[in-house]
C-alpha positions in Angstrom: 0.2 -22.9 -29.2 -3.3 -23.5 -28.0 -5.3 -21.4 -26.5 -5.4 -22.9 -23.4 -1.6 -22.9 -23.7 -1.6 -19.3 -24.3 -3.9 -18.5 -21.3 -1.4 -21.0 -19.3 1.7 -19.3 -20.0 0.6 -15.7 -19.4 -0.6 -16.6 -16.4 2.5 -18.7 -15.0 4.4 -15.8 -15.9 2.4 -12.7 -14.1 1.7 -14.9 -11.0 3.9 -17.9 -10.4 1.3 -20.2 -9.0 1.7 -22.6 -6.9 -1.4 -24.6 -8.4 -2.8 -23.5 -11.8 -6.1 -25.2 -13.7 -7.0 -23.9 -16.8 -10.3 -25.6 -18.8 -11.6 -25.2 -22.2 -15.4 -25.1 -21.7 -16.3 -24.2 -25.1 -17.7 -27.2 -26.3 -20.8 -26.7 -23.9 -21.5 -23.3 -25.4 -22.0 -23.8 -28.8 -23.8 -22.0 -30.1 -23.8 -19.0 -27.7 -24.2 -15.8 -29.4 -20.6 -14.7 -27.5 -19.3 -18.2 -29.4 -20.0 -17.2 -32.7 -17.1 -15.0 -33.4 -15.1 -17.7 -32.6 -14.0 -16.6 -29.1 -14.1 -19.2 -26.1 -15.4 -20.0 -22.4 -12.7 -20.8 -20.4 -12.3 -21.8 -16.2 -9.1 -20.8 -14.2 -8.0 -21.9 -10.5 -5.2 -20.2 -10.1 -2.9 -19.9 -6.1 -0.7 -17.5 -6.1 1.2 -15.7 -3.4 0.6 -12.6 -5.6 -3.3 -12.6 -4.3 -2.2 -11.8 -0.7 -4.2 -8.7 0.6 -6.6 -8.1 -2.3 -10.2 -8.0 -2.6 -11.4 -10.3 -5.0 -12.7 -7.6 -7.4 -8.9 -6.5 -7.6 -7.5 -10.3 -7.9 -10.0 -10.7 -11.2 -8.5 -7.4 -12.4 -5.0 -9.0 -12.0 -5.9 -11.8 -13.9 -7.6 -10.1 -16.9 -4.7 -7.8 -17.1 -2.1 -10.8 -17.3 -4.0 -11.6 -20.1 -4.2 -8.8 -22.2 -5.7 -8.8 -25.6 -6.9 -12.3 -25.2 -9.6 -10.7 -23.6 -10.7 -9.2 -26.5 -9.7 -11.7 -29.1 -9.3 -15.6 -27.8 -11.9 -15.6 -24.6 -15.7 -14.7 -24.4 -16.0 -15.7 -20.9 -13.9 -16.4 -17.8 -14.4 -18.3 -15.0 -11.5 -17.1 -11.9 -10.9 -18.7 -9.0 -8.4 -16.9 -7.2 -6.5 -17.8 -3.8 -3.6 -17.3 -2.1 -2.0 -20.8 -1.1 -3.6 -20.2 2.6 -7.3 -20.0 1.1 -6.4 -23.4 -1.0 -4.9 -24.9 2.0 -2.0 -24.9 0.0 
């Protein structure tokens, strides 16, 4: 399973989103000191229900906890976008 995969799948299954992106930007970091260990940089646009009535501080919080150790071992940086379907227009 892919990275990207694995970032995919924990997500889907802490929010159920209605609409979920999730891009390997890597490949315009190398490079990067954060790179060189092999981790990646990675953007999410995630709409989720789940993101009703929280700041947006709290609804990066969500999403870092959904993916656990990846945060430590698979991704260097994250890019979130996080919305409730009414904010997408959804």
């Amino acid at each position: 399973m892919t990275r990207v995969e694995r970032i995919r799948a924990a997500l889907e299954a802490a929010f159920a989103p209605s609409r979920l992106e999730v891009e390997d930007d890597s490949h315009r970091h190398a490079g990067h000191a954060g790179a060189r260990d092999g981790r990646g940089h990675f953007n999410v646009l995630i709409v989720s229900p789940a993101f009703a009535g929280k700041a947006p501080l709290a609804r990066h919080r969500a999403v870092y906890a959904a993916l656990g150790d990846m945060m430590q071992t698979d991704i260097h940086a994250l890019s979130i976008q996080a919305q409730t379907p009414a904010e997408a227009g959804a």
